[in-house]
Backbone of each chain as ProteinMPNN parsed JSONL, in Angstrom:
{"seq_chain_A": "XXXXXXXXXXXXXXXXXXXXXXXXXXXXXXXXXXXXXXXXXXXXXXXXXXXXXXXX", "coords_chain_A": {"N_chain_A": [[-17.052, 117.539, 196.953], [-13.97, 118.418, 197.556], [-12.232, 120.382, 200.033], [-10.322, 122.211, 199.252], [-6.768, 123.402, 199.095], [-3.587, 123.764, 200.487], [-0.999, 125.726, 200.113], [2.749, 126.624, 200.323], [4.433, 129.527, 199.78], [6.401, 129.894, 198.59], [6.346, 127.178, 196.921], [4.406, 127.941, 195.395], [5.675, 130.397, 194.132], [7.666, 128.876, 192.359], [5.687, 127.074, 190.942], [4.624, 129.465, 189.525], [7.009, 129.798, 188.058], [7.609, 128.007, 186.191], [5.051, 127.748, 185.261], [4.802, 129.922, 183.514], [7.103, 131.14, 182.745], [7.781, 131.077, 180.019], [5.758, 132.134, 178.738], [5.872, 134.63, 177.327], [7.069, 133.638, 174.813], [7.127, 133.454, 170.983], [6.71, 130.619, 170.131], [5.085, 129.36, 172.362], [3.236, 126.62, 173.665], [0.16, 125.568, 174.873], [0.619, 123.163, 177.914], [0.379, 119.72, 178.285], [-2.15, 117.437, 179.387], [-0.974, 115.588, 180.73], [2.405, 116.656, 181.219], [1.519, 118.886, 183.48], [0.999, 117.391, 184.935], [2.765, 115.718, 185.421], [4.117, 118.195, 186.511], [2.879, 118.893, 188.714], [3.379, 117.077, 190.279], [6.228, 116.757, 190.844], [6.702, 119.223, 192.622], [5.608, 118.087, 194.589], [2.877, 118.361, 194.654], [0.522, 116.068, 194.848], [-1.987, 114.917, 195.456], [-5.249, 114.461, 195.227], [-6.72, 116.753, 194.806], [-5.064, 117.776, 192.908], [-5.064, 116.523, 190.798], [-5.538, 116.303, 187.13], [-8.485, 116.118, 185.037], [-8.901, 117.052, 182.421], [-8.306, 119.892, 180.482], [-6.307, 122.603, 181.477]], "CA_chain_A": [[-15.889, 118.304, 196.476], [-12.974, 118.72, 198.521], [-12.274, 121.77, 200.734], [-9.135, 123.359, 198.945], [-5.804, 122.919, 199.869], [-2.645, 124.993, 201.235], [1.049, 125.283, 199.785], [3.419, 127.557, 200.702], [4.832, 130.752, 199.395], [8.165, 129.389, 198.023], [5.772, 126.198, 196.307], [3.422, 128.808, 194.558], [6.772, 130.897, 193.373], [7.925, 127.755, 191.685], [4.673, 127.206, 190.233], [4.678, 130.5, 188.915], [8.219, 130.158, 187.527], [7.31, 126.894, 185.572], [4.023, 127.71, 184.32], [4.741, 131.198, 182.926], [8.341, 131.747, 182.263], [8.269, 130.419, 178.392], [4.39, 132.165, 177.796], [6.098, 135.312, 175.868], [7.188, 133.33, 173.71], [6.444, 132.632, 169.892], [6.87, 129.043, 170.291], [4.807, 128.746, 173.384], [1.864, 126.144, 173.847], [-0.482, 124.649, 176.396], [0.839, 122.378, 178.728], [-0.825, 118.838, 177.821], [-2.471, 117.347, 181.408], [0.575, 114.713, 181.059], [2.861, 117.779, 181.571], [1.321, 119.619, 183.899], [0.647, 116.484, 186.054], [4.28, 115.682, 186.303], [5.046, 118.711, 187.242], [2.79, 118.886, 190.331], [4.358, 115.708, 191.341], [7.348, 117.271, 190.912], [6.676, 119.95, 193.449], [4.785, 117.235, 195.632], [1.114, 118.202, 194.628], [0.451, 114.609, 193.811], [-3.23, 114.615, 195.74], [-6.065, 114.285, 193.913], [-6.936, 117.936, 194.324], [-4.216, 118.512, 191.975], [-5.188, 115.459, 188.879], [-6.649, 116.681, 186.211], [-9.269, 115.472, 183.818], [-9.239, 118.025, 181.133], [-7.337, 120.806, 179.65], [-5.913, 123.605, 182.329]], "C_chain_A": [[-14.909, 118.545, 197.641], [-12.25, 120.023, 199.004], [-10.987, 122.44, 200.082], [-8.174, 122.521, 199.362], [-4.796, 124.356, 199.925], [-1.665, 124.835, 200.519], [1.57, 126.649, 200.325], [4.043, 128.804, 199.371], [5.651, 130.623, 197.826], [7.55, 128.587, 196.607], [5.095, 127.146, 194.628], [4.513, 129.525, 193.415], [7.245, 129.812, 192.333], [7.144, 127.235, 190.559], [4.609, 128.083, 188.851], [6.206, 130.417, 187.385], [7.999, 128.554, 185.945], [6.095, 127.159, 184.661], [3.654, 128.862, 183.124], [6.073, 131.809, 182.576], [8.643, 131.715, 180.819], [6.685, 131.598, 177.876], [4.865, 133.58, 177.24], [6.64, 134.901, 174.409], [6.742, 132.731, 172.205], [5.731, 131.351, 170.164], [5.625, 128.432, 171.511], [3.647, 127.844, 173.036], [1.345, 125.482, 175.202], [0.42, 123.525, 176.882], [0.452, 121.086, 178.722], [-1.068, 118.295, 179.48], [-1.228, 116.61, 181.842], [1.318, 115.403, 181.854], [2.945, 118.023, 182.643], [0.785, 118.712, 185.767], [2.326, 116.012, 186.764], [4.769, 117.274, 186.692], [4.312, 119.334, 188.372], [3.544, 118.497, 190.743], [5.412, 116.361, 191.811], [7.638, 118.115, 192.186], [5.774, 118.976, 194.377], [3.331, 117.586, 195.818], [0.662, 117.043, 193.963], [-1.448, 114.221, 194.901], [-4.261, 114.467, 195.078], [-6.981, 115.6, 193.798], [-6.339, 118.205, 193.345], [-4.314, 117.803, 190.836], [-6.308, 116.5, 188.294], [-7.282, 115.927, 185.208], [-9.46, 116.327, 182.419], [-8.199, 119.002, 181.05], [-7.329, 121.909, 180.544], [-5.213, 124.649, 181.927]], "O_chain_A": [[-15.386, 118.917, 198.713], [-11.664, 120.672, 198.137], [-10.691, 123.471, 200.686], [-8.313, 121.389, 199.825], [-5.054, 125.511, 199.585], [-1.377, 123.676, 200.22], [0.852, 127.582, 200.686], [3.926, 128.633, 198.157], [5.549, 131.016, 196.664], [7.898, 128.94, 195.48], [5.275, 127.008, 193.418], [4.395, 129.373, 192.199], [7.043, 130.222, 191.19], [7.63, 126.971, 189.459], [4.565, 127.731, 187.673], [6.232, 130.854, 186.234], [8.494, 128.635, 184.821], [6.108, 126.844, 183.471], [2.785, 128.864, 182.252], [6.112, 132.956, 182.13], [9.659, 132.262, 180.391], [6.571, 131.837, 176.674], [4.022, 133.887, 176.396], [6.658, 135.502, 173.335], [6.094, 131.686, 172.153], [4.536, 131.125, 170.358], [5.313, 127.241, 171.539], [2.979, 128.233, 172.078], [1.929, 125.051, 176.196], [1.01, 122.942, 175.972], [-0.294, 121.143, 179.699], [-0.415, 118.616, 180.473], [-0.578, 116.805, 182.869], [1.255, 115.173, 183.061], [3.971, 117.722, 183.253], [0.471, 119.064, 186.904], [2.817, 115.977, 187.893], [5.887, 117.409, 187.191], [4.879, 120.209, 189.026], [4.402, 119.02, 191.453], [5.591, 116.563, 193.012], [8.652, 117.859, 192.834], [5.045, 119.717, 195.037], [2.655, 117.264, 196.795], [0.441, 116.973, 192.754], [-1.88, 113.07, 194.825], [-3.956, 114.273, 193.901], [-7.854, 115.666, 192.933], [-6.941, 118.982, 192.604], [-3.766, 118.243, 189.825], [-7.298, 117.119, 188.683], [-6.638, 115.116, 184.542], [-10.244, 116.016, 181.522], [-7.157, 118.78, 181.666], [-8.443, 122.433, 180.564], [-4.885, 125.52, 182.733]]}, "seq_chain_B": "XXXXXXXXXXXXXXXXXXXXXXXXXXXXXXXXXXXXXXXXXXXXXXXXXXXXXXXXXXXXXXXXXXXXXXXXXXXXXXXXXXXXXXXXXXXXXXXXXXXXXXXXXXXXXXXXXXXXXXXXXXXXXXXXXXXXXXXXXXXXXXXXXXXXXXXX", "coords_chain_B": {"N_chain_B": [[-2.681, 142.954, 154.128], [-3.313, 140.324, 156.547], [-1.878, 137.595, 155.932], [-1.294, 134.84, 156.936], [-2.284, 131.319, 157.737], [-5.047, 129.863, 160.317], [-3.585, 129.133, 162.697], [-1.361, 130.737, 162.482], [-2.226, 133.143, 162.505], [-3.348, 133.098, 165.577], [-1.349, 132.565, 166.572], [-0.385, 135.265, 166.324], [-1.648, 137.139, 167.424], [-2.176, 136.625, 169.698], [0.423, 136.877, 171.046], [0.739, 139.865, 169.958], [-1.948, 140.634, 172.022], [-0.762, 139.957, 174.697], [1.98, 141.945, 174.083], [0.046, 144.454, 174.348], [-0.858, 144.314, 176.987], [1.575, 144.425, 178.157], [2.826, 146.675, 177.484], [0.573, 148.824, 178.059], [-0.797, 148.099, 180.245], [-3.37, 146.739, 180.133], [-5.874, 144.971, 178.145], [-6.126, 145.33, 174.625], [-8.651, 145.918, 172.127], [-10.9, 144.442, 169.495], [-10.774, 145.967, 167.221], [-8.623, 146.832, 167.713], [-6.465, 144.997, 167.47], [-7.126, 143.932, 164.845], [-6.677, 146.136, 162.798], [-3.693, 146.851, 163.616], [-2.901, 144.4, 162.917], [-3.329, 144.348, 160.413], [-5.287, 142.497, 159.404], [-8.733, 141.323, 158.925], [-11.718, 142.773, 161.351], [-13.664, 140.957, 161.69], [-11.907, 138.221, 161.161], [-10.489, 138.492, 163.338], [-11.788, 138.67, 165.885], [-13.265, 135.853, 165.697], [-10.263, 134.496, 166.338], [-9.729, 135.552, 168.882], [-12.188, 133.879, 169.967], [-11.228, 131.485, 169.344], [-9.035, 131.199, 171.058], [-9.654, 131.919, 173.1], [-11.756, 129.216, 174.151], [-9.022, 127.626, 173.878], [-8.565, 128.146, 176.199], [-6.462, 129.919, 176.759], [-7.316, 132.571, 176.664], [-9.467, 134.504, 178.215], [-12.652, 135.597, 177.763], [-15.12, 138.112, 177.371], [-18.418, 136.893, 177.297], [-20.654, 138.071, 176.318], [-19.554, 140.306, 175.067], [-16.893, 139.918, 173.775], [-15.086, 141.194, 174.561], [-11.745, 141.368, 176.199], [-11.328, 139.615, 178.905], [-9.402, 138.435, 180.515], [-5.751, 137.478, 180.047], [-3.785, 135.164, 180.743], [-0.984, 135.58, 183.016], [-2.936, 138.102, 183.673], [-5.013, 140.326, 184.545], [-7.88, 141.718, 182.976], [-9.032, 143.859, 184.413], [-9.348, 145.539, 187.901], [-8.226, 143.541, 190.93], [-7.588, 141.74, 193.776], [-5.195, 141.469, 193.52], [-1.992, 143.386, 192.934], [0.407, 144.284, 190.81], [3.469, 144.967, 190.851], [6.271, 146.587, 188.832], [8.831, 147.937, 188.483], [7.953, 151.233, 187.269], [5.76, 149.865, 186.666], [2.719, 148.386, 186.386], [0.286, 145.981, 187.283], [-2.64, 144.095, 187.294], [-3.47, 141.143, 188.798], [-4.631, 138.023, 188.003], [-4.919, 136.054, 190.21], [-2.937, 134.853, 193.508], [-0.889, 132.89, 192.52], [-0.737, 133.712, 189.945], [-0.094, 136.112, 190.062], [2.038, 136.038, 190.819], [3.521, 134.687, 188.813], [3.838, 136.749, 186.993], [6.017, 138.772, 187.386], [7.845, 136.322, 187.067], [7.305, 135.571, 184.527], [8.214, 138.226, 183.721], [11.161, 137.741, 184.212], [11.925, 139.109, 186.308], [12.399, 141.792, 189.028], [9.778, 141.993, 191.602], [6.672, 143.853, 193.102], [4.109, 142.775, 194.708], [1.131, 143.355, 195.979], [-1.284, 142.253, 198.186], [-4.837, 141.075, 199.153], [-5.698, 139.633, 201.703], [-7.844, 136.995, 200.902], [-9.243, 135.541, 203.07], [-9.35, 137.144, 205.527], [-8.912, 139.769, 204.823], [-6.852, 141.74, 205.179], [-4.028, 143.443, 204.243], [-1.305, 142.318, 202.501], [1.951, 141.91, 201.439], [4.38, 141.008, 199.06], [7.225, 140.011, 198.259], [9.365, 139.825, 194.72], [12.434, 139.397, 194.318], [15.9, 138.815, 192.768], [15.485, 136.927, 191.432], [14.095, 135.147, 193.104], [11.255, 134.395, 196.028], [10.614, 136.142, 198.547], [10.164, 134.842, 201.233], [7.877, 134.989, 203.849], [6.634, 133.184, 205.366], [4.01, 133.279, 204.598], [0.949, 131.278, 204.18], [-0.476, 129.927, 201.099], [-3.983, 129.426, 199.638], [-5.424, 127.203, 197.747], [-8.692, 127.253, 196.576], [-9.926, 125.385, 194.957], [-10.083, 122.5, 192.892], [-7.712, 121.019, 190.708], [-8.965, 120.024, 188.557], [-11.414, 121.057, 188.254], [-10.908, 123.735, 187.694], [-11.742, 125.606, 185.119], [-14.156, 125.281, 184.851], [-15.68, 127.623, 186.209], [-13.918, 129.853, 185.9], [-13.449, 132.739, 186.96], [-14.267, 132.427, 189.857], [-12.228, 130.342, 190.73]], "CA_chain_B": [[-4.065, 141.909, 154.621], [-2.712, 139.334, 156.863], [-1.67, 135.826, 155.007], [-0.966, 133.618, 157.624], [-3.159, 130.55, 158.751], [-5.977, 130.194, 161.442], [-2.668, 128.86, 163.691], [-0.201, 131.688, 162.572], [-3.294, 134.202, 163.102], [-3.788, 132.579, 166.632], [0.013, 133.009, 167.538], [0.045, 136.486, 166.123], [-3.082, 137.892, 168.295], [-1.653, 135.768, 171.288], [1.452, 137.757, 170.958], [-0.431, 141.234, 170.431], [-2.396, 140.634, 173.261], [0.422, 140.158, 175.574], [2.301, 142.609, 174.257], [-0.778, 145.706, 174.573], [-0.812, 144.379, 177.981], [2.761, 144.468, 178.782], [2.968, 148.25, 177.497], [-0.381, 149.345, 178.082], [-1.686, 147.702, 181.12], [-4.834, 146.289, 179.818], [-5.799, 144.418, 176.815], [-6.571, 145.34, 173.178], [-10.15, 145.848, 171.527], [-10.652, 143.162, 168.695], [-10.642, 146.33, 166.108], [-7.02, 147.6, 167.955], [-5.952, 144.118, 167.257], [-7.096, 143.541, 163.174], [-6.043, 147.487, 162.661], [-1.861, 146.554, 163.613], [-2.315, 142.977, 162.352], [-4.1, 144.183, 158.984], [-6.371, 141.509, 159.301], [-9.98, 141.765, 159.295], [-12.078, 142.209, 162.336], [-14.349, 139.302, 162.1], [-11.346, 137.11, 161.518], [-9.94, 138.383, 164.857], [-12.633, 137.768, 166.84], [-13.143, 134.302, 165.554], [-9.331, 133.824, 166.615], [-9.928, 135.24, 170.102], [-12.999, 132.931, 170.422], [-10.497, 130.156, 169.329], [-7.838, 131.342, 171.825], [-10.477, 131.654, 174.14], [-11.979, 127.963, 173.622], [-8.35, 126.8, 174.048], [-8.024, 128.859, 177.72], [-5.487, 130.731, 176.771], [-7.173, 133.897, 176.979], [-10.403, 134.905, 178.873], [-13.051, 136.734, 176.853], [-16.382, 138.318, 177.898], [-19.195, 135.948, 176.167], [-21.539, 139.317, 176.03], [-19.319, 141.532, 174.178], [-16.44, 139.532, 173.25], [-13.62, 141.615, 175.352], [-10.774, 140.116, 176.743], [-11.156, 140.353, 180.371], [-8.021, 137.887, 180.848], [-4.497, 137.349, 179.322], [-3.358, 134.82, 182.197], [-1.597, 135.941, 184.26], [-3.088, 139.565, 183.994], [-6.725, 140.558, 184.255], [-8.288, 143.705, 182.684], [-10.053, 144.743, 185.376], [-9.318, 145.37, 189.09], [-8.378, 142.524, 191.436], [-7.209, 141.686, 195.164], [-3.571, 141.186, 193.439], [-1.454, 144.608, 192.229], [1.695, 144.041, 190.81], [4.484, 146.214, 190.664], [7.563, 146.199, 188.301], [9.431, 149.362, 188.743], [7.346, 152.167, 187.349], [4.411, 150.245, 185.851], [2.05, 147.709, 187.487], [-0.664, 144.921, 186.768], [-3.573, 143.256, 187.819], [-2.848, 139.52, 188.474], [-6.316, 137.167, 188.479], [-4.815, 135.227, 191.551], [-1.693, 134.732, 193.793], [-0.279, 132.265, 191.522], [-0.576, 134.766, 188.274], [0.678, 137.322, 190.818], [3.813, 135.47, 190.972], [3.524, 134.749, 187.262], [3.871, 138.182, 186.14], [8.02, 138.649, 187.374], [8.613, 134.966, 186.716], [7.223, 135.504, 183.135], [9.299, 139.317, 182.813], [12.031, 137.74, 184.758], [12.48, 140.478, 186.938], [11.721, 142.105, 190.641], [8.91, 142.633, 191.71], [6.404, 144.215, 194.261], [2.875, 142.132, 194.199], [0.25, 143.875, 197.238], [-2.707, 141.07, 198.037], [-5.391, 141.629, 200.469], [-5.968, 138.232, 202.256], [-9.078, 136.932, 201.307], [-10.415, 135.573, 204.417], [-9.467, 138.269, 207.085], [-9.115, 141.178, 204.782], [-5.811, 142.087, 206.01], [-3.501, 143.681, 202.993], [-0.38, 141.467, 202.326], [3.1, 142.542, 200.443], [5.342, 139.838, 198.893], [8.728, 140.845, 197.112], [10.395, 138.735, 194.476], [14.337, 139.661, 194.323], [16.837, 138.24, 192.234], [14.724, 135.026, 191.127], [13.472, 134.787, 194.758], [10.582, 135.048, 196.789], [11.165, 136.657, 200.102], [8.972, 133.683, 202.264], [7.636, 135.533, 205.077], [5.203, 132.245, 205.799], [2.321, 132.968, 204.074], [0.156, 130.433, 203.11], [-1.59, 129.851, 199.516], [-4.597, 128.87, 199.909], [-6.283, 127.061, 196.982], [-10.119, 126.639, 196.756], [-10.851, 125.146, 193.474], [-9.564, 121.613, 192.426], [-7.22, 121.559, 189.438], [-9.53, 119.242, 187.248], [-12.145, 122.391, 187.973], [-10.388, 125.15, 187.293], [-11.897, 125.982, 184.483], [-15.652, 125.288, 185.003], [-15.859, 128.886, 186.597], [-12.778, 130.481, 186.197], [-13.459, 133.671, 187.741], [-14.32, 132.045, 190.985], [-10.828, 130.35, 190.672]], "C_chain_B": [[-2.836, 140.723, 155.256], [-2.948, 137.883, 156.025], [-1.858, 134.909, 155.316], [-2.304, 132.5, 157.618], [-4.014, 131.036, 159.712], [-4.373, 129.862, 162.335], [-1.885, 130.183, 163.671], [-1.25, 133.055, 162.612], [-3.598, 134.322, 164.81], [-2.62, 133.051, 167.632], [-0.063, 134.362, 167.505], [-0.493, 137.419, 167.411], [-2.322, 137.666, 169.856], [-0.542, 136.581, 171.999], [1.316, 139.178, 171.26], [-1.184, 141.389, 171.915], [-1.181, 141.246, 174.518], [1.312, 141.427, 175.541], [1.713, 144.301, 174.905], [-0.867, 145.311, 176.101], [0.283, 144.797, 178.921], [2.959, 146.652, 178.577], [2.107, 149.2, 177.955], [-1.117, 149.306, 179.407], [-2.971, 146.918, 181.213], [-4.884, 146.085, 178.227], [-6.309, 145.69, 175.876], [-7.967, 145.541, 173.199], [-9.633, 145.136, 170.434], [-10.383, 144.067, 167.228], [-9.247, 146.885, 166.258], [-5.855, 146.379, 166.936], [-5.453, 144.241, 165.51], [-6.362, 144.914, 162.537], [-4.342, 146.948, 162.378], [-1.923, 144.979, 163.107], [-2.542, 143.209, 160.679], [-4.804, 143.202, 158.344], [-7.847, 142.185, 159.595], [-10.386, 141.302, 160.985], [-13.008, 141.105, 162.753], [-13.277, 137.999, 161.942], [-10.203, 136.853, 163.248], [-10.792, 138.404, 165.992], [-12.92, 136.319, 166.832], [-11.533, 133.955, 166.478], [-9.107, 134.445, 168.144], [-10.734, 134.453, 170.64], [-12.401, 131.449, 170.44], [-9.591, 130.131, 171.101], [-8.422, 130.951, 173.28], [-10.893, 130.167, 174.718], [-10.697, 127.5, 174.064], [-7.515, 127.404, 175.779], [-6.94, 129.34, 177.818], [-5.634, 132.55, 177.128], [-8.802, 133.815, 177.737], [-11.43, 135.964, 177.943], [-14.79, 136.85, 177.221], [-17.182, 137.145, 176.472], [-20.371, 136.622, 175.795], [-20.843, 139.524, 174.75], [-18.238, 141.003, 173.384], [-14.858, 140.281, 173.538], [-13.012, 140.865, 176.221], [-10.755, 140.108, 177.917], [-9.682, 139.559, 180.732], [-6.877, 137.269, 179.865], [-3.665, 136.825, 180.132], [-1.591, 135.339, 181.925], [-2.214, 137.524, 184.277], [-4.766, 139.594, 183.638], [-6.702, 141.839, 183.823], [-8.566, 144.315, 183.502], [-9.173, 144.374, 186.84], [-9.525, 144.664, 189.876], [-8.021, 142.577, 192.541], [-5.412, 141.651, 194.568], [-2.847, 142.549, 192.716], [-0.044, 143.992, 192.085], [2.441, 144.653, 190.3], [5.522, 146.052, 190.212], [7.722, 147.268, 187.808], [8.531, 150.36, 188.189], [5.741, 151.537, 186.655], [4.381, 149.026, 186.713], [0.564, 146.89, 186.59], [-1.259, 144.474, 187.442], [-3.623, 142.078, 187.768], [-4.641, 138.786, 188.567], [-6.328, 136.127, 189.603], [-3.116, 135.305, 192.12], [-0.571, 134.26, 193.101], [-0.017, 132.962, 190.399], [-0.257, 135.953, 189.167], [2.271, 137.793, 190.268], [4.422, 135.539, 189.362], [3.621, 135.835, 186.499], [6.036, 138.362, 186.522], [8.149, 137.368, 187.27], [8.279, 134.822, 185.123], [8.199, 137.033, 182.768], [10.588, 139.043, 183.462], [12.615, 138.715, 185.586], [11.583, 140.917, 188.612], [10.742, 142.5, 190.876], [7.797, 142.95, 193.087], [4.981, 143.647, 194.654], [2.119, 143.145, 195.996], [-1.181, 142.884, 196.651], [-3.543, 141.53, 199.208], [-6.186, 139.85, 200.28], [-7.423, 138.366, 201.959], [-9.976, 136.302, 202.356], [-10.231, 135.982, 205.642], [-9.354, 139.935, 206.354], [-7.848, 141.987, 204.516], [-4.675, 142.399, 204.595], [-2.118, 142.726, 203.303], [0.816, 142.21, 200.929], [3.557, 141.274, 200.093], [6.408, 140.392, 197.724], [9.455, 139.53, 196.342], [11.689, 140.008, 193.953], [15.002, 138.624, 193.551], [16.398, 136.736, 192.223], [14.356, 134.527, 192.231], [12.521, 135.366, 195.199], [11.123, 135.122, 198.052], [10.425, 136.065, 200.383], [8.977, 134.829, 203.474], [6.51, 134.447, 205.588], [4.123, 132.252, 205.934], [2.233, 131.942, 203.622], [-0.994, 130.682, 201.997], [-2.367, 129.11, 199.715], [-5.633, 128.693, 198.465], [-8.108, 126.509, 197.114], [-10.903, 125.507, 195.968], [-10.324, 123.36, 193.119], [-9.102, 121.906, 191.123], [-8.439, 120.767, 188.174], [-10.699, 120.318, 187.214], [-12.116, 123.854, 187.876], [-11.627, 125.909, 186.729], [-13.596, 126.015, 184.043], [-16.241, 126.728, 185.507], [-14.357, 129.544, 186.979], [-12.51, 131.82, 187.159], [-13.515, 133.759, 189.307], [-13.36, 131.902, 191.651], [-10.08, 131.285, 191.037]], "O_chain_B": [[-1.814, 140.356, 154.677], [-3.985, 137.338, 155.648], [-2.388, 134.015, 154.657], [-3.405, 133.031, 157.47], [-4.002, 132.212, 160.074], [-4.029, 130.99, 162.688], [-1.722, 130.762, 164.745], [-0.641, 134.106, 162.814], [-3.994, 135.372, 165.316], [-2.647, 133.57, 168.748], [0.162, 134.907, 168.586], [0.152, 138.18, 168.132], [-2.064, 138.438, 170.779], [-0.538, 136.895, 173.19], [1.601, 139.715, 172.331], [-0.893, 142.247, 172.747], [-0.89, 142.349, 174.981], [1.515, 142.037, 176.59], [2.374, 145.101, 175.568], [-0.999, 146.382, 176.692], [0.158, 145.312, 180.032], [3.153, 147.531, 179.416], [2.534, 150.31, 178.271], [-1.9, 150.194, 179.744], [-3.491, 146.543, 182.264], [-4.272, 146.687, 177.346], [-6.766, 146.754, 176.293], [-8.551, 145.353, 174.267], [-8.429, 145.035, 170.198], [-9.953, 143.489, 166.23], [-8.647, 147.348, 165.288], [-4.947, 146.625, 166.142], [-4.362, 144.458, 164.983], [-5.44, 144.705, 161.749], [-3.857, 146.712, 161.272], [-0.843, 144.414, 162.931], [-2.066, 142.46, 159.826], [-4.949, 143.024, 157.135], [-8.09, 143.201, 160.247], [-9.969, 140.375, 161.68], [-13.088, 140.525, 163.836], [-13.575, 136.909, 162.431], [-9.629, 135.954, 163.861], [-10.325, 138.102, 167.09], [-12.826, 135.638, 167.853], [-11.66, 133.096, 167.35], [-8.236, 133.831, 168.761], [-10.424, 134.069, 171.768], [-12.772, 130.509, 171.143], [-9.609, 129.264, 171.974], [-8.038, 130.19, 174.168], [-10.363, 129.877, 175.791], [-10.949, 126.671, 174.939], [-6.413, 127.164, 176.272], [-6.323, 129.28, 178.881], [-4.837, 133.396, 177.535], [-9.239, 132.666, 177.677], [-10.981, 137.016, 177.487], [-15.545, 135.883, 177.314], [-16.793, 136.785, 175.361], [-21.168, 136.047, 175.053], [-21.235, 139.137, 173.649], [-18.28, 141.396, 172.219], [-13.805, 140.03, 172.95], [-13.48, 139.94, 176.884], [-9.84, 140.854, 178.264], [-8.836, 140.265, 181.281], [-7.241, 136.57, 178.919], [-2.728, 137.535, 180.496], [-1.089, 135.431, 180.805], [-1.715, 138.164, 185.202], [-5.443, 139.051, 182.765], [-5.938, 142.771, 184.072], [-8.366, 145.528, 183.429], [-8.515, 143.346, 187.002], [-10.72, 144.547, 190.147], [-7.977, 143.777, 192.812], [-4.511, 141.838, 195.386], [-3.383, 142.719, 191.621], [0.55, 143.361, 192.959], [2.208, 145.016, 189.147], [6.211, 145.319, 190.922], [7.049, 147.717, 186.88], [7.863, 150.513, 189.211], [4.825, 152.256, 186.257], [5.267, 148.589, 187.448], [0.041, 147.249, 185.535], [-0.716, 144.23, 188.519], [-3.84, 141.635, 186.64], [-5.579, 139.234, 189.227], [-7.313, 135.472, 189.943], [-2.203, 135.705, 191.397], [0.491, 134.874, 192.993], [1.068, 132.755, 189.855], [-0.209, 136.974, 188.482], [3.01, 138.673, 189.827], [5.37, 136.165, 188.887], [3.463, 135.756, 185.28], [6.983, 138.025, 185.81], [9.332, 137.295, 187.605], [8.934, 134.013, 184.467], [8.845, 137.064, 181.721], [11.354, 140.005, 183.408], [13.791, 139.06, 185.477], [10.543, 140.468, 189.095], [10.526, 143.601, 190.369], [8.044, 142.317, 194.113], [4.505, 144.639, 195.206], [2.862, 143.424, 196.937], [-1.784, 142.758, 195.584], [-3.088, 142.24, 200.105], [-6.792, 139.224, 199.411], [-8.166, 139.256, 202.374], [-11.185, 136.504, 202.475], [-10.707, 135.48, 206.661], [-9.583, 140.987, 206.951], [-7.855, 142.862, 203.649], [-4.53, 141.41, 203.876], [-1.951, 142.433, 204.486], [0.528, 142.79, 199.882], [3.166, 140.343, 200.797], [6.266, 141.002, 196.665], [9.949, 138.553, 196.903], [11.64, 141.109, 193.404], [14.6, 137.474, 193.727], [16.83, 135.741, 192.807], [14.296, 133.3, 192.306], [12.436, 136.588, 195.076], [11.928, 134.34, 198.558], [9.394, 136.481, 199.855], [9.984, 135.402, 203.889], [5.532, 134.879, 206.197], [3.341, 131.728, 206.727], [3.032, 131.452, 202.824], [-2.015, 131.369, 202.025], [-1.986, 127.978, 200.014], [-6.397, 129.574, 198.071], [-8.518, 125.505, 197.697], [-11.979, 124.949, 196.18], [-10.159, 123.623, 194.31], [-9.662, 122.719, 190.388], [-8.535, 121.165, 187.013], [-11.059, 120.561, 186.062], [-12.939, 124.766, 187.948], [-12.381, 126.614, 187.4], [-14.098, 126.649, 183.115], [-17.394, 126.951, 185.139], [-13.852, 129.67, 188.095], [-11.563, 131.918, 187.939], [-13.063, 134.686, 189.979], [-13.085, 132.536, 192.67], [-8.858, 131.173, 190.937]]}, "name": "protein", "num_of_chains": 2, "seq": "XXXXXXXXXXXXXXXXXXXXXXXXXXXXXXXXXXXXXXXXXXXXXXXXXXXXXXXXXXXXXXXXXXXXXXXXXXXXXXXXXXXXXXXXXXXXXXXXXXXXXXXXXXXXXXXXXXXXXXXXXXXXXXXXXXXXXXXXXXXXXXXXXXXXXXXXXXXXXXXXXXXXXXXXXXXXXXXXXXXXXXXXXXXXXXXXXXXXXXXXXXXXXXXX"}
């Protein structure tokens, strides 16, 4: 298993702002891994700490 | 008596939840829930065990209480988060953050580093974090999140 990894402050905020800004809403649903994989990338978590195999 | 679907039962609760957290601080009981939904309580436990099942919510597998409503835990954590007179328990840095980026608004998060101890502030402002160059330090891989979430 691989030891963790690091991001920064700013990265995590971003995170945050993406993965939880829509969840009061009616409408909201899960993320599918597709999703949630581009939008590591997006923020440059494209390691393979960050793939997923299942539902997050 | 509620009408809806297992789906429009699923949103409703989902909703509830969130909201008894947002006013309250801490979740619901499953009879607070069926009570204001006018649903029964065995069909609202079934639809937290769904909700649960689809990791949306966190739910003891004893008793069947919600310990999590990401980002907010029931219970007392290393993360406090502060939005002007009321305040929340986040279940990690990331759902720290996730609490003013989901009420859109400022807020005051207090963390206590977990590997020196050492208490930690972080302020978001006007859709901004103030960077003071902390680092986030994840432990878990994302494809194992969810194998022990609490660990996470």
């Amino acid at each position: 298993m691989l030891r963790g990894a690091t991001v920064t402050l700013e990265t995590v905020w971003r995170m945050a702002q993406v993965w939880y800004h829509d969840r009061l809403r009616p409408e909201w649903r899960r993320k599918t891994p597709e999703e949630v994989g581009a939008f590591f990338a997006e923020l440059g978590l494209s390691s393979d700490f960050w793939k997923l195999t299942r539902k997050t | 008596m509620f009408t809806g679907d297992a789906g429009q039962l699923d949103r409703t609760v989902r909703l509830y939840v969130y909201g008894h957290f947002l006013e309250h601080g801490g979740p619901p009981e499953a009879g607070q829930i069926a009570e204001a939904l006018h649903a029964t309580k065995s069909a609202v436990r079934a639809s937290l065990h769904r909700l649960a099942s689809d990791h949306i919510l966190v739910i003891s597998p004893e008793s069947g209480a919600i310990l999590m409503a990401m980002p907010f835990s029931a219970s007392p954590t290393a993360f406090e988060v502060r939005v002007a007179e009321s305040s929340w328990w986040a279940n990690c840095a990331w759902d720290a953050l996730g609490i003013p980026a989901m009420l859109n608004c400022d807020a005051r998060i207090r963390a206590s580093c977990p590997d020196c101890g050492e208490e930690l502030s972080i302020e978001v402002e006007d859709g901004t974090v103030k960077d003071n160059g902390e680092i986030i330090h994840f432990a878990v891989p994302a494809a194992h999140w969810w194998d022990d979430i609490f660990f996470t």
